[in-house]
DRENDO-1510 file (C-alpha; in Angstrom, 1 decimal, always signed):
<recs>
REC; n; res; u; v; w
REC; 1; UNK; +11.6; +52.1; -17.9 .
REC; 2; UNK; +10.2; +52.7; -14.3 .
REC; 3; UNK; +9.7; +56.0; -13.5 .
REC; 4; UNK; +9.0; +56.6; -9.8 .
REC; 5; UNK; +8.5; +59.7; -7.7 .
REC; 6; UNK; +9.5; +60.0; -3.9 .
REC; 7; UNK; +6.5; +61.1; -1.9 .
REC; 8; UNK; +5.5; +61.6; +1.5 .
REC; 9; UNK; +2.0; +60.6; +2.8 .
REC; 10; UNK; +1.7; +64.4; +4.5 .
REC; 11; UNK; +1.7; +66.0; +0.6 .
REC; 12; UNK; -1.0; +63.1; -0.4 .
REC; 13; UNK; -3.1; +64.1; +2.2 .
REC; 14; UNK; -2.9; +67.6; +1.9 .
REC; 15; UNK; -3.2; +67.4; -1.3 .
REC; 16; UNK; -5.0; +65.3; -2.3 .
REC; 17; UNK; -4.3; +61.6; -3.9 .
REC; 18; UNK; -6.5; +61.9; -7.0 .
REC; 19; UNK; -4.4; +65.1; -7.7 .
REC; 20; UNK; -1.8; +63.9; -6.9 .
REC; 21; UNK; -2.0; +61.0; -9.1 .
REC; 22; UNK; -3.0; +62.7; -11.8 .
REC; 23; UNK; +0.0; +65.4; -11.9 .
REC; 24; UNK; +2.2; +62.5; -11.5 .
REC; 25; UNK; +0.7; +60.5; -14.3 .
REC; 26; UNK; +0.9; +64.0; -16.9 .
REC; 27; UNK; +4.5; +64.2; -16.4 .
REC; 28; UNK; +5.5; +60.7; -17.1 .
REC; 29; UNK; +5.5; +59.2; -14.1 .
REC; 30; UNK; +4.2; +55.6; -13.7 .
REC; 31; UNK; +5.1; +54.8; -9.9 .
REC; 32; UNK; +4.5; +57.1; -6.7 .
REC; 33; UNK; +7.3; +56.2; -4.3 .
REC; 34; UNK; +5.5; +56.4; -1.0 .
REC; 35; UNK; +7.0; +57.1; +2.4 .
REC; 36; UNK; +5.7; +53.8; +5.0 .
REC; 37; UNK; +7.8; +54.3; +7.5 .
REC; 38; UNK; +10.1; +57.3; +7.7 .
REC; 39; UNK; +12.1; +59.6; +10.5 .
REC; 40; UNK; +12.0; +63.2; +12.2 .
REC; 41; UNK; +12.5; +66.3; +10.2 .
REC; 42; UNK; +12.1; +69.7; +8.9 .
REC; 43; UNK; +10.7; +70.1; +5.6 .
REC; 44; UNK; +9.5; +73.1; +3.8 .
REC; 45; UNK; +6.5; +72.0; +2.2 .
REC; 46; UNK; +6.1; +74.2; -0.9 .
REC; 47; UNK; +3.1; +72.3; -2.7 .
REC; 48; UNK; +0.9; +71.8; +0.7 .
REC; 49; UNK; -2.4; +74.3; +0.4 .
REC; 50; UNK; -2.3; +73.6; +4.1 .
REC; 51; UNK; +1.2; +74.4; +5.5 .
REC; 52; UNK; +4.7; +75.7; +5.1 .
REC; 53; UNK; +6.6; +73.6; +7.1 .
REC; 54; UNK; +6.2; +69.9; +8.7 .
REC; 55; UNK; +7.6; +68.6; +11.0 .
REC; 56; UNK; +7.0; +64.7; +11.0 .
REC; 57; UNK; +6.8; +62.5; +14.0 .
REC; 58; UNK; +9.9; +60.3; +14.6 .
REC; 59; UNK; +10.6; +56.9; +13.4 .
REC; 60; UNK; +6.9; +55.8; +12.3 .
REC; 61; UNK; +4.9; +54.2; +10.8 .
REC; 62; UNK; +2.5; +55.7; +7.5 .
REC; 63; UNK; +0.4; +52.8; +7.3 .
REC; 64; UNK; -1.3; +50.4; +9.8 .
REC; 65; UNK; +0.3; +47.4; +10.9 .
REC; 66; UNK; -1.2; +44.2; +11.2 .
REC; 67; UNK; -1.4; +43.5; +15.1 .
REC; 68; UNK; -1.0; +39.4; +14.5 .
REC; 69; UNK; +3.0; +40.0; +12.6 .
REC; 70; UNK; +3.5; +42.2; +15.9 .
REC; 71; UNK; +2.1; +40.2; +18.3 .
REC; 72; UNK; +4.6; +39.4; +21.3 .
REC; 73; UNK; +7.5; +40.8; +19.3 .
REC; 74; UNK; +10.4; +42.5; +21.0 .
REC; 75; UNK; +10.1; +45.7; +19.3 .
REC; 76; UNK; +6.9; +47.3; +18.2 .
REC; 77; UNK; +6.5; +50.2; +16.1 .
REC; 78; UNK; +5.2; +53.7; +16.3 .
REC; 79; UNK; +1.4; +54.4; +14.3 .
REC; 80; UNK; +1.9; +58.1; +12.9 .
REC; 81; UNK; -0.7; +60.2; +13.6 .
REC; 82; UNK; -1.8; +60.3; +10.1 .
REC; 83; UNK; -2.2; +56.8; +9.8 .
REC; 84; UNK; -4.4; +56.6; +12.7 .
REC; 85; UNK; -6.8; +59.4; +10.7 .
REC; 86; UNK; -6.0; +58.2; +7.1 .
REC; 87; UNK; -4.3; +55.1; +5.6 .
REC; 88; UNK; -2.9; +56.6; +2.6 .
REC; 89; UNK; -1.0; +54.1; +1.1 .
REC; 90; UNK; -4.1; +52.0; +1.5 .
REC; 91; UNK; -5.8; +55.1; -0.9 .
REC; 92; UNK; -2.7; +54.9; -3.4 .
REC; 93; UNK; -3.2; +50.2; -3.5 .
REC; 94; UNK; -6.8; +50.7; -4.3 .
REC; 95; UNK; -6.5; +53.7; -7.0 .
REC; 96; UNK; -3.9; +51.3; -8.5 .
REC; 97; UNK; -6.1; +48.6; -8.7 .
REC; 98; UNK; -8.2; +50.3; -10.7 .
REC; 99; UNK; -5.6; +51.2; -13.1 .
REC; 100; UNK; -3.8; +53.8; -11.4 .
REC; 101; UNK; +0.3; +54.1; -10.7 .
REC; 102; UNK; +2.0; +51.7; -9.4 .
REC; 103; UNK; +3.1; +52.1; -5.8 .
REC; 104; UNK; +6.3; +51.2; -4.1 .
REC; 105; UNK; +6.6; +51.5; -0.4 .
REC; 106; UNK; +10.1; +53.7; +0.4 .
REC; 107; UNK; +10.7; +52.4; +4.5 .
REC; 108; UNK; +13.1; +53.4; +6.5 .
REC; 109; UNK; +15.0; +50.6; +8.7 .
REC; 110; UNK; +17.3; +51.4; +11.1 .
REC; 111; UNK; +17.8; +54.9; +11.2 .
REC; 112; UNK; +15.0; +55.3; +13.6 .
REC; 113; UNK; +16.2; +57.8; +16.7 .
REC; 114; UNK; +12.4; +57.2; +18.3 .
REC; 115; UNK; +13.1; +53.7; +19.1 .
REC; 116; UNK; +16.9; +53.9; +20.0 .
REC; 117; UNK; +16.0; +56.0; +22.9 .
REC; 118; UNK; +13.1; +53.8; +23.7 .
REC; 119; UNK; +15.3; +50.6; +23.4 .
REC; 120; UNK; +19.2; +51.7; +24.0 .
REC; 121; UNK; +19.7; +48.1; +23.8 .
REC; 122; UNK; +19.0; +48.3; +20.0 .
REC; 123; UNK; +21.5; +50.8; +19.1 .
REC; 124; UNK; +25.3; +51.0; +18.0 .
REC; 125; UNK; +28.2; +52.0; +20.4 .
REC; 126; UNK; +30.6; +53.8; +19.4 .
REC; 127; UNK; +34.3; +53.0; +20.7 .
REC; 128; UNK; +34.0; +54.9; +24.0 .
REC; 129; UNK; +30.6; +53.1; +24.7 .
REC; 130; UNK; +28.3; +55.7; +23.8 .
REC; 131; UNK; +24.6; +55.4; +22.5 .
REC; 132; UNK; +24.4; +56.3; +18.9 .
REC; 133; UNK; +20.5; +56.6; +19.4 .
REC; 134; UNK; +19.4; +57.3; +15.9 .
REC; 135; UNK; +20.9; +53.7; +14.7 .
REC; 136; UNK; +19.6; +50.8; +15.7 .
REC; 137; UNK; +22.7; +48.4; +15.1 .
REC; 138; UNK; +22.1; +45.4; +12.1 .
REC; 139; UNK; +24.2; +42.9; +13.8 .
REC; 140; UNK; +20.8; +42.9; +17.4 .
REC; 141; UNK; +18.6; +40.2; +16.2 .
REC; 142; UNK; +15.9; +42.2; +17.7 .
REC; 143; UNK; +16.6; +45.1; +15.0 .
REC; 144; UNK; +17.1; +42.5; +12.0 .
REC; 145; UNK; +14.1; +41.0; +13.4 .
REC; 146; UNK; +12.3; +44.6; +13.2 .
REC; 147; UNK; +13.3; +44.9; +9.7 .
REC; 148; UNK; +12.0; +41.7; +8.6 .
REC; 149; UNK; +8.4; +42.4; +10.1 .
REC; 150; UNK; +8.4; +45.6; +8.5 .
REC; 151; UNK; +8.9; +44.4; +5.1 .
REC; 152; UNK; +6.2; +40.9; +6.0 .
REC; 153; UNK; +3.5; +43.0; +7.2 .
REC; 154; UNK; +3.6; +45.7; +4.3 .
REC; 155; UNK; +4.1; +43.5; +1.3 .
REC; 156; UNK; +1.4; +40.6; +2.6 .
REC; 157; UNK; -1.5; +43.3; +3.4 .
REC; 158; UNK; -0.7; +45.9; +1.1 .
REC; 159; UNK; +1.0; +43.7; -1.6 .
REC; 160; UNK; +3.1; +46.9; -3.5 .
REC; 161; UNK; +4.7; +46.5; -6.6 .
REC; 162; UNK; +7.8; +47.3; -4.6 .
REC; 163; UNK; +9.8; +47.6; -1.0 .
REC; 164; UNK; +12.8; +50.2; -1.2 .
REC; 165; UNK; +15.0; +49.7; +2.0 .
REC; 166; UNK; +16.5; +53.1; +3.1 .
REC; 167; UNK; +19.4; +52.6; +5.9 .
REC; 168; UNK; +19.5; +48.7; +6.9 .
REC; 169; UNK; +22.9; +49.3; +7.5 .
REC; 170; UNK; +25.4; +51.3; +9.6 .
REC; 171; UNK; +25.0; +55.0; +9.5 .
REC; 172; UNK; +27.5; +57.2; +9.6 .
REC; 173; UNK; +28.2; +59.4; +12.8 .
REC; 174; UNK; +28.0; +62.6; +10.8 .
REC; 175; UNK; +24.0; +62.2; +9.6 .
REC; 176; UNK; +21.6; +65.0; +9.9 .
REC; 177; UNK; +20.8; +65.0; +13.6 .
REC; 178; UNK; +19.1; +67.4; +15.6 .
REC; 179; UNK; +22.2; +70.4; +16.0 .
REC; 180; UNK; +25.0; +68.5; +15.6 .
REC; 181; UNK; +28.2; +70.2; +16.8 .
REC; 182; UNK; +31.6; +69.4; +16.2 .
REC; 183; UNK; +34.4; +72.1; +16.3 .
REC; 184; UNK; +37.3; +69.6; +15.8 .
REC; 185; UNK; +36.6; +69.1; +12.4 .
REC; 186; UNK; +37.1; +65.0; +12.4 .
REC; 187; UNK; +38.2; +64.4; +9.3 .
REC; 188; UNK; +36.4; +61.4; +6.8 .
REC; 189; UNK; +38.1; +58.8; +8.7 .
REC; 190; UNK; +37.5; +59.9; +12.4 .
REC; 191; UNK; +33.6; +60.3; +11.6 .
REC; 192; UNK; +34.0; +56.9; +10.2 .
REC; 193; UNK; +35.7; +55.7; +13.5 .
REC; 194; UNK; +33.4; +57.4; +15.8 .
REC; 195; UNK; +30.6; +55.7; +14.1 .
REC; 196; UNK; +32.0; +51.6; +14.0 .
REC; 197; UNK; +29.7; +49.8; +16.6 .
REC; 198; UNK; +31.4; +48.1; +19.5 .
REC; 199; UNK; +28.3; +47.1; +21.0 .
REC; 200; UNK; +27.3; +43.6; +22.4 .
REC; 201; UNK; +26.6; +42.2; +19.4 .
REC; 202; UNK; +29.4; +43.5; +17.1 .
REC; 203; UNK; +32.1; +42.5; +19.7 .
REC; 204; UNK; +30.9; +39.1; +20.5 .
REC; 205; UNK; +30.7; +38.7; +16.7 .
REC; 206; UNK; +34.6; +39.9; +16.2 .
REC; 207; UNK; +35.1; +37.5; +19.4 .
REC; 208; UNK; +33.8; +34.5; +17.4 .
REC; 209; UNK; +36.1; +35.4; +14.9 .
REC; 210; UNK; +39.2; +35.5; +16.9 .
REC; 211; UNK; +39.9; +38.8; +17.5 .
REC; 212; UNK; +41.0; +40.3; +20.8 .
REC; 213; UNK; +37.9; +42.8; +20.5 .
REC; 214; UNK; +39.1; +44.5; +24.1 .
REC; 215; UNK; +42.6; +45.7; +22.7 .
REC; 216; UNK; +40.9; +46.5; +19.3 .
REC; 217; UNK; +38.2; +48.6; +21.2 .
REC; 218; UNK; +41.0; +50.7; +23.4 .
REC; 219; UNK; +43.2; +51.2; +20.0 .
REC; 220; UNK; +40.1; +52.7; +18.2 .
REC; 221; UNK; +39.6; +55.1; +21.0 .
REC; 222; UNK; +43.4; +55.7; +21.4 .
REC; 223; UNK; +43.0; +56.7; +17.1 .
REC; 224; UNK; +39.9; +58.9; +17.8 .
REC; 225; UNK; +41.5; +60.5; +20.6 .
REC; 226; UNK; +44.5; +61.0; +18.6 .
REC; 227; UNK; +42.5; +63.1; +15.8 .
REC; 228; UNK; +40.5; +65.1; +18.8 .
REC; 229; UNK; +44.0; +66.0; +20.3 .
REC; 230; UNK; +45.9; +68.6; +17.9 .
REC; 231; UNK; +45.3; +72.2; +17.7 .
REC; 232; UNK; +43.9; +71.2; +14.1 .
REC; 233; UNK; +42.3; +68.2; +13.2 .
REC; 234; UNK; +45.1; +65.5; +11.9 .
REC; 235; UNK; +45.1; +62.7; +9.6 .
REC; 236; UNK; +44.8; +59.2; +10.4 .
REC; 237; UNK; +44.7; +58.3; +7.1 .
REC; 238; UNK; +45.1; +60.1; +4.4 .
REC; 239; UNK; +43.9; +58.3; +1.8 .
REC; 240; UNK; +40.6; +57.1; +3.3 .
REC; 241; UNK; +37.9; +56.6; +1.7 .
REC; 242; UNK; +39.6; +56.5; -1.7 .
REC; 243; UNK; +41.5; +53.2; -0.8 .
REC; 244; UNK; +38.2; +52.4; +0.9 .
REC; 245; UNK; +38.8; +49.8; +3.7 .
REC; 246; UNK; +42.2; +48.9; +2.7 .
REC; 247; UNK; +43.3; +52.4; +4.2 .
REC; 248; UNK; +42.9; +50.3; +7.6 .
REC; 249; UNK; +45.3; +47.5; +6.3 .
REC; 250; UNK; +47.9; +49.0; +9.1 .
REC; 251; UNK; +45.8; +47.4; +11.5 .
REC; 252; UNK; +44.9; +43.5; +10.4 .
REC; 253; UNK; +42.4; +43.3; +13.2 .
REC; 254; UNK; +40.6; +46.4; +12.4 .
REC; 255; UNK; +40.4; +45.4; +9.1 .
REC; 256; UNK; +38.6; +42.2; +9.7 .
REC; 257; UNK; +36.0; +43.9; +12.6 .
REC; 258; UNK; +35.7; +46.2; +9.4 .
REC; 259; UNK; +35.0; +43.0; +7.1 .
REC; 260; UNK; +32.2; +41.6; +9.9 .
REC; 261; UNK; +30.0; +44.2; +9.0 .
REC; 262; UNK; +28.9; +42.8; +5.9 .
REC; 263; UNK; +27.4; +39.8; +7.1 .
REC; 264; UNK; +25.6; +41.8; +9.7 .
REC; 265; UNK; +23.5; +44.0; +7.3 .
REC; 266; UNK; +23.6; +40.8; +5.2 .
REC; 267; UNK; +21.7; +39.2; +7.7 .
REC; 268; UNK; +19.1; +42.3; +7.6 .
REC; 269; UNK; +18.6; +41.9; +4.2 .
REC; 270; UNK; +18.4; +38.3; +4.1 .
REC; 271; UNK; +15.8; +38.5; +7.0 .
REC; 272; UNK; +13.9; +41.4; +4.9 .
REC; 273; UNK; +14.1; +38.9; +1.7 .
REC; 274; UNK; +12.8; +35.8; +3.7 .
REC; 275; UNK; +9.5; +37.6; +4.8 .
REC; 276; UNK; +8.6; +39.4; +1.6 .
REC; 277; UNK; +5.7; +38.3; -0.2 .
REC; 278; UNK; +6.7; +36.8; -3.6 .
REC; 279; UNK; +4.3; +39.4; -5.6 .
REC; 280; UNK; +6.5; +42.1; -4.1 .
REC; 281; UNK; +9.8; +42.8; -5.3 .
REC; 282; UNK; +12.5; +44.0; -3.0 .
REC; 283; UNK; +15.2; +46.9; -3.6 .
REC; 284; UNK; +18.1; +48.6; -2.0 .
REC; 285; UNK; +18.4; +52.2; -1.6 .
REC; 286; UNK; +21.9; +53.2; -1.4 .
REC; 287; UNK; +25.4; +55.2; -2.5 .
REC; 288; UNK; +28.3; +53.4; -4.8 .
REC; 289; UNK; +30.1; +53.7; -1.9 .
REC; 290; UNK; +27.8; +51.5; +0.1 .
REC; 291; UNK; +30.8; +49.7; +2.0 .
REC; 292; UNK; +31.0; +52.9; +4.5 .
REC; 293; UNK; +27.9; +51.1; +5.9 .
REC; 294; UNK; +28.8; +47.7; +5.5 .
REC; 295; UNK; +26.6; +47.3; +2.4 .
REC; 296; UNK; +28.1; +44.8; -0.5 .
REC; 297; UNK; +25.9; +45.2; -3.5 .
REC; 298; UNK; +27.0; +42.0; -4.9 .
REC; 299; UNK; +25.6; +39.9; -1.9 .
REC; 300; UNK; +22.7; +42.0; -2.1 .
REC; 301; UNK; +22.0; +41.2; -5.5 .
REC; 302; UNK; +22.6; +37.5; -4.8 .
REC; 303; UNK; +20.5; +37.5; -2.1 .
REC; 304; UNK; +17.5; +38.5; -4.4 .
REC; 305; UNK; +16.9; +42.9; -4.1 .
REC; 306; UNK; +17.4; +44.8; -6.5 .
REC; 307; UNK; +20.0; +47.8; -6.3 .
REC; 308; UNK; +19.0; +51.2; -6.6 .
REC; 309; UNK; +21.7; +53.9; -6.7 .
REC; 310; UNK; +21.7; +57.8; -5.8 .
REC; 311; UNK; +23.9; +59.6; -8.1 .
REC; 312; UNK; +23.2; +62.8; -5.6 .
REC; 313; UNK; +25.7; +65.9; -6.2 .
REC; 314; UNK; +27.6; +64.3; -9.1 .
REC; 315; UNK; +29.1; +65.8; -12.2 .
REC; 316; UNK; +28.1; +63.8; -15.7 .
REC; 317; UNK; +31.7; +62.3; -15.2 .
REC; 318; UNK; +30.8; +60.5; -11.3 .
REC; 319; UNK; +27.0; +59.7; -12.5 .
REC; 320; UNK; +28.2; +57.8; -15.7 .
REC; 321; UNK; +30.5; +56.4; -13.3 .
REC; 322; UNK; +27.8; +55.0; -11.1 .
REC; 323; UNK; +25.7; +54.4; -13.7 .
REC; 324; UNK; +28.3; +51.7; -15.1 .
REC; 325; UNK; +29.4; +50.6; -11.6 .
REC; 326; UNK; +25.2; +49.7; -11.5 .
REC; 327; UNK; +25.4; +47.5; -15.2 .
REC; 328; UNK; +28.3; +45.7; -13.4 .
REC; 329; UNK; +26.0; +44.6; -10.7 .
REC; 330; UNK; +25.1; +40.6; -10.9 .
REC; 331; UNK; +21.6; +39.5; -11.7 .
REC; 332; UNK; +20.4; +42.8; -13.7 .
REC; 333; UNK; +20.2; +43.8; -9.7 .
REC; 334; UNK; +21.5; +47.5; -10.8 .
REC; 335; UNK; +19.2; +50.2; -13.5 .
REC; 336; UNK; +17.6; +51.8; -10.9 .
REC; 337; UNK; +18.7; +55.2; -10.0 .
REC; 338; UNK; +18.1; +58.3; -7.6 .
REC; 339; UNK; +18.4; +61.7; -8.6 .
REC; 340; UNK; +17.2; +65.2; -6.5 .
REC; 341; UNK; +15.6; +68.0; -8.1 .
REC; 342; UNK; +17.0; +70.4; -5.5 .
REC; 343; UNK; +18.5; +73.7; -6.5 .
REC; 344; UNK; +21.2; +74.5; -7.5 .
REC; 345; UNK; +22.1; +70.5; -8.2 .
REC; 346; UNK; +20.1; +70.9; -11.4 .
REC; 347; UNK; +20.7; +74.4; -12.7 .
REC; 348; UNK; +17.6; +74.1; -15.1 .
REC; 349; UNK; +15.7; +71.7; -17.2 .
REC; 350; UNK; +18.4; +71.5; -19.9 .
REC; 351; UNK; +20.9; +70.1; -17.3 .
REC; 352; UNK; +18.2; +68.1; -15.8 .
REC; 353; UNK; +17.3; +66.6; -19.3 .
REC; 354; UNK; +20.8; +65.8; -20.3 .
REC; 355; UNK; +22.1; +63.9; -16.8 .
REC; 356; UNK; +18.7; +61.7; -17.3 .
REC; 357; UNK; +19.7; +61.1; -21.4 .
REC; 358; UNK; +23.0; +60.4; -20.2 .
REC; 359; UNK; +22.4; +58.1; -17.1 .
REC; 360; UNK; +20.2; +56.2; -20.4 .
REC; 361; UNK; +22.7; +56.1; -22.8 .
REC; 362; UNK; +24.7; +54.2; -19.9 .
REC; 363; UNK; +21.8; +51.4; -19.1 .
REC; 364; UNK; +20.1; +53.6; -16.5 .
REC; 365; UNK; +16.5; +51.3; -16.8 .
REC; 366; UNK; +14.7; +53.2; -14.0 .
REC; 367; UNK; +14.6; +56.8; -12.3 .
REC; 368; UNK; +13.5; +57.8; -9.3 .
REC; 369; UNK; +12.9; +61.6; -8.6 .
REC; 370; UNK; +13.1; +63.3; -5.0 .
REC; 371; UNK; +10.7; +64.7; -4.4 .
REC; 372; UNK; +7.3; +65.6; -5.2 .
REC; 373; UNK; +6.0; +67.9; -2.1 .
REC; 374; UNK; +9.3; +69.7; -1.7 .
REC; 375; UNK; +10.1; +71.0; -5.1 .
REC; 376; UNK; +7.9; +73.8; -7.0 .
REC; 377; UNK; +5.5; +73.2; -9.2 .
REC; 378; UNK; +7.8; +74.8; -11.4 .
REC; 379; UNK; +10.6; +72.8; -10.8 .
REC; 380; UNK; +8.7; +69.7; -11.1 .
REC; 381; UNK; +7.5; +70.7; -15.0 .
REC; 382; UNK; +11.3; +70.2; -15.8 .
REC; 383; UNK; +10.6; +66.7; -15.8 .
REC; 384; UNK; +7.8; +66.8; -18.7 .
REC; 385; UNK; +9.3; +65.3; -21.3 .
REC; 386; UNK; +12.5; +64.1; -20.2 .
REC; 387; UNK; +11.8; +61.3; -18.6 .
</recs>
């Protein structure tokens, strides 16, 4: 069983990585899940000797690319600060060639605000046109382009046991931005509507398919505006997302712009898949309900990653759930899965203990744990043992 801890680079150098390592290694883990590339934040940093909070620079990289895979490319990424002092993950390869844990490289695609602003011609559109900044949109060949010279340049000069992909897909218009406000109160399906890309790409796509992707567009807004209208928010659809995309069915073209999604963040993950070095496997980080970003974990699987799962705020009932969903998954593509150690989502190590023997006694065949810099050390010891 793999057993993996989420990481960032700014708790490896703070604290240390031989400590690091070593703590990790005690407890039962035998993989450090590092951060490569990762976004802005806040992030209370209760393990760091050196600080309380962090605030991490936006969109970039943790390691240092190679400048012949960048060479002439359209876009180019952004060095962090700490990888222009210290190449961690370099640190972690070469204590695991000596016997050390293994490392996988956790990167971040497309949910990268730093370059949407840079390059609005990246990012998805919402109906109404506007930039959605922090999503660079998987149907631009510039941005599945991006993605596949991530994945080249860390798995050819740092050759990790592993690449987890975090957001190659379509993000959600609800997601964690800098003071978001909305006092409507869109309900699931109007955050889902303000969030479906209608940019160049995406309508010249559900062009090529036949759709009339001008009336589409204006019906989408007329559906938003709709929900923004009432005194209190109203429902479009009440039965979205259980019905997942067939609660669009009333609208046949909808429903097939909704379908061309897939093979956009297909083509991301195929692009990803091409350039990854064949010592380095490939894995998805997602939800089971990874159609709400135009993920299908079957094509996935076919396509050669493996699937890793995040059974985040779940009862035992939804994570067995998932955990089966996962065994159903072709290929042995599913085993993987996610779980926080936030409070109060574990009340103790007893609950902690029983979700992992359950998510075992259901085929769970790897864990990973987030995360190592922003749990106490406390907190962490709950692991001991269980896994």
């Amino acid at each position: 069983m793999n057993n993996a801890m989420w990481t960032y680079p700014w708790d490896v150098a703070d604290i240390g990585q031989e400590a690091v390592s070593k703590e990790l290694q005690d407890l039962g883990f035998d993989t450090i899940s590092l951060a490569t590339v990762y976004h802005a934040g806040r992030f209370l940093q209760v393990r760091s000797p050196k600080r309380r909070a962090y605030f991490p620079e936006d969109g970039t990289l943790y390691f240092r690319p190679d400048p012949a895979i960048w060479k002439g490319q359209a876009v180019q990424p952004l060095v962090s600060s700490l990888a222009q002092e210290q190449d961690v993950l370099r640190g972690m390869i070469d204590a695991r060639d000596k016997g050390g844990l293994d490392v996988s490289c956790w990167t971040v695609c497309l949910h990268n605000s730093a370059l949407g602003f840079a390059n609005p011609d990246l990012v998805t559109r919402n109906a109404f046109g506007d930039a959605n900044s922090y999503n660079l949109c998987p149907a631009n060949p510039k941005a599945q382009a991006y993605v596949g010279n991530l994945v080249s340049d860390i798995s050819q000069n740092y050759q990790p046991n592993r690449i987890e992909l975090e957001s190659p897909n379509f993000l959600g218009f609800a997601h964690d931005y800098h003071h978001e406000k909305d006092m409507v109160g869109l309900p699931l399906e109007g955050d889902f509507l303000m969030a479906l890309c209608f940019c160049e790409h995406c309508r010249a796509a559900g062009q090529t398919a036949g759709l009339d992707i001008a009336a589409l567009q204006t019906r989408v807004r007329a559906m938003i505006d709709q929900m923004c209208a009432a005194d209190t928010p109203q429902r479009l659809c009440p039965d979205f997302p259980d019905k997942g995309l067939d609660a669009f069915d009333f609208d046949a073209e909808l429903r097939s712009y909704l379908e061309l999604r897939f093979i956009h963040v297909n083509a991301v993950l195929g692009q990803a898949k091409s350039t990854c070095a064949t010592s380095t496997e490939l894995m998805l980080i997602d939800g089971q309900a990874g159609w709400l970003g135009g993920v299908d974990h079957v094509a996935a699987a076919e396509i050669g990653l493996k699937i890793m799962l995040c059974a985040y705020d779940m009862g035992a009932n939804a994570a067995q759930e998932l955990a089966a969903y996962a065994m159903s998954l072709p290929k042995d593509a599913g085993g993987q899965v996610g779980l926080r150690l936030g409070y109060p989502e574990f009340s103790g190590q007893e609950a902690f203990g029983e979700r992992v023997s359950l998510l075992r006694q259901k085929g769970m065949t790897g864990l990973n744990l987030y995360n190592f810099g922003l749990v106490p050390k406390a907190r962490l010891d709950w692991v001991r043992g269980a896994l």
